[in-house]
C-alpha positions as MATLAB code, in Angstrom:
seq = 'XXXXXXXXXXXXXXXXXXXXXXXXXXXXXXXXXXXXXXXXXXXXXXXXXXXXXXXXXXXXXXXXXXXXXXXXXXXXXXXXXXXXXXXXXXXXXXXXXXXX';
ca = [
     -22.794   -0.106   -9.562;
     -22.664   -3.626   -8.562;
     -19.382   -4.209   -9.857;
     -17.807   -1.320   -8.057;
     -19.635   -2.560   -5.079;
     -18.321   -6.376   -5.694;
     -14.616   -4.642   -6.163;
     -14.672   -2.571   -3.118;
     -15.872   -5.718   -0.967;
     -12.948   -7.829   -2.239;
     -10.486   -4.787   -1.892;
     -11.436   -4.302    1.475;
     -10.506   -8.008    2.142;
      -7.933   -8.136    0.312;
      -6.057   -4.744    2.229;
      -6.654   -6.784    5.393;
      -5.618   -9.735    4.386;
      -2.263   -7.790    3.266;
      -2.288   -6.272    7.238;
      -2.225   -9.701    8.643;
       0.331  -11.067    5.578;
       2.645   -8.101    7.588;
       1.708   -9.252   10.834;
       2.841  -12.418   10.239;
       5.934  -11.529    8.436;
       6.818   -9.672   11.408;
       5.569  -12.466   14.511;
       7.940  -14.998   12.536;
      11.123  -12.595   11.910;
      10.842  -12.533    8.361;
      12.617   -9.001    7.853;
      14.488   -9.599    4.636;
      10.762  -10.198    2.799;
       9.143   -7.301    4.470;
      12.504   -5.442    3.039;
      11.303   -7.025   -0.464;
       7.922   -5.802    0.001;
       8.676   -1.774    0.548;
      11.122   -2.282   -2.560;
       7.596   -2.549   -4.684;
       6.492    0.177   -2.721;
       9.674    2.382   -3.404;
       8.890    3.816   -6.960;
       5.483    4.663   -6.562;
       5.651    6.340   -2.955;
       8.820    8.109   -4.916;
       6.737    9.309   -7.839;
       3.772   10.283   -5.641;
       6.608   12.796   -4.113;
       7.699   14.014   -6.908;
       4.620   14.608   -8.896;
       2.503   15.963   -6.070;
       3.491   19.191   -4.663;
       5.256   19.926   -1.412;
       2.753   22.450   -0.101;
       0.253   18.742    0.256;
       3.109   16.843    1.628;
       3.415   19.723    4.441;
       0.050   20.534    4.820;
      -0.631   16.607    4.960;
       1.990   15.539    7.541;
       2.666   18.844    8.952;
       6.536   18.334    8.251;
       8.673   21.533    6.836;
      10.238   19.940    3.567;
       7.949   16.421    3.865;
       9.484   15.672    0.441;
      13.102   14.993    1.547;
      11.746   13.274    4.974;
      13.003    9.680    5.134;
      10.478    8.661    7.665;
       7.287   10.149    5.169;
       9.496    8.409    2.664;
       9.455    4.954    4.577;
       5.811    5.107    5.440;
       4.762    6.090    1.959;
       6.265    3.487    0.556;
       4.796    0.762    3.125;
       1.452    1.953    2.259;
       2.159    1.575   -1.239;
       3.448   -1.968   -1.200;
       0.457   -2.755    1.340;
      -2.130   -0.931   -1.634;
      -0.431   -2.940   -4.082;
      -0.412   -6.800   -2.280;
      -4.290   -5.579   -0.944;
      -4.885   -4.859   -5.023;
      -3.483   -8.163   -6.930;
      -5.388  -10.036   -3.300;
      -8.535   -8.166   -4.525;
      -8.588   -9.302   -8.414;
      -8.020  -12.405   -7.030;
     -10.995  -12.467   -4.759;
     -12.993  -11.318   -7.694;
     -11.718  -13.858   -9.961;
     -12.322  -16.384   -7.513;
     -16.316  -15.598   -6.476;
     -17.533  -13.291   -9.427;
     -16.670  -15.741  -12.241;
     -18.896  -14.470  -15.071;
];
């Protein structure tokens, strides 16, 4: 339970240190590495599509057809690359303090 608790801490730090990593991407004009970014967030937010069914993706975003939306597309895939960089910024954390 402590370890889950340890994880969660550092995951929660990590996902906002990945908010203010986009932040600053965007206050400095760096568009072509925020482009980069969503490219690691393209195949999962594409296989969460897929796999899922589209009566969730409606009911979720209250879209007819959410599954061929490119905006739901766009967004799904930002939250994926954000999960992701807030993820590998997490083991890190825990690497870093929870040495065992």
């Amino acid at each position: 339970m402590r370890a889950l608790m340890q994880f969660s801490a550092c995951l929660a730090l990590g996902l906002v240190v990945a908010v203010m990593i986009l932040i600053g991407l965007m206050f400095f004009g760096w568009f072509n590495l925020i482009d980069g970014l969503l490219l690691t967030g393209k195949p999962l937010a594409h296989l969460s599509l897929v796999l899922l069914p589209d009566g969730f993706w409606s009911t979720l975003s209250g879209l007819p057809d959410a599954a061929s939306n490119s905006s739901l597309r766009s967004f799904l895939a930002l939250c994926a690359a954000l999960g992701q960089l807030g993820l590998l910024l997490a083991l890190g954390f825990m690497r870093l303090w929870y040495r065992a």
